[in-house]
C-alpha positions in Angstrom: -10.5 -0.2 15.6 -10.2 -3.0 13.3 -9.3 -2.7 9.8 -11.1 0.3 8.7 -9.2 3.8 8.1 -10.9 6.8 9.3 -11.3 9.4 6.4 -13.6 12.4 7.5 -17.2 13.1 8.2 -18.1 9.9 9.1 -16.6 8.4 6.4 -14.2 5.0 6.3 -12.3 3.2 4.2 -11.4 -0.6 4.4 -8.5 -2.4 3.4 -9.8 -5.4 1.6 -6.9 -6.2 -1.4 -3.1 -5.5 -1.5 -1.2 -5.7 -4.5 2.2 -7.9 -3.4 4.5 -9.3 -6.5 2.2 -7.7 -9.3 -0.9 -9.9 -7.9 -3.9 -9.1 -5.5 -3.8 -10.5 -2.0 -7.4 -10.9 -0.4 -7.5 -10.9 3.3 -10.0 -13.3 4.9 -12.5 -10.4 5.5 -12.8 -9.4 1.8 -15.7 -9.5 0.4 -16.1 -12.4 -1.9 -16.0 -9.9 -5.7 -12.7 -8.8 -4.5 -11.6 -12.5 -4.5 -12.6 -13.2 -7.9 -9.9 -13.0 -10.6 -12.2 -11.1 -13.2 -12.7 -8.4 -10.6 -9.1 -8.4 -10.1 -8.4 -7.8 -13.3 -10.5 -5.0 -13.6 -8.7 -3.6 -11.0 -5.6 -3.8 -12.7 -6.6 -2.1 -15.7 -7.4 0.6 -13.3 -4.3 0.8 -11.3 -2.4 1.1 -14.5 -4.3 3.7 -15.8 -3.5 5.2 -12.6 0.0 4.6 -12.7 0.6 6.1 -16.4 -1.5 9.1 -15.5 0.5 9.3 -12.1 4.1 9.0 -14.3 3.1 11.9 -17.0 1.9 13.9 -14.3 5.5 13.8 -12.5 7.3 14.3 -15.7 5.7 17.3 -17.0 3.8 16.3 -19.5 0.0 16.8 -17.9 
């Protein structure tokens, strides 16, 4: 099994960062970019833009 997520047709996903405490946890297998604070940061920008889409959308105002 190992850390990898089924998805569908053959397809997989890997858990390789969680976001604990507003920061990015890397597990030993993550790949090294994932490690890397600039990466991380990108992914922040990211999640917020995520996270504001996510909040309009469950208010009503899409």
């Amino acid at each position: 099994m190992g850390n990898r997520i089924y998805l569908s047709k053959g397809i997989y996903a890997e858990i390789t960062l969680m976001y604990v405490y507003e920061q990015w946890k890397a597990f030993d297998h993550s790949y090294q970019n994932f490690k890397d604070k600039e990466y991380q940061n990108i992914l922040t920008e990211i999640r917020n833009l995520y996270l504001n889409k996510r909040k309009r959308w469950l208010s009503g105002k899409r």
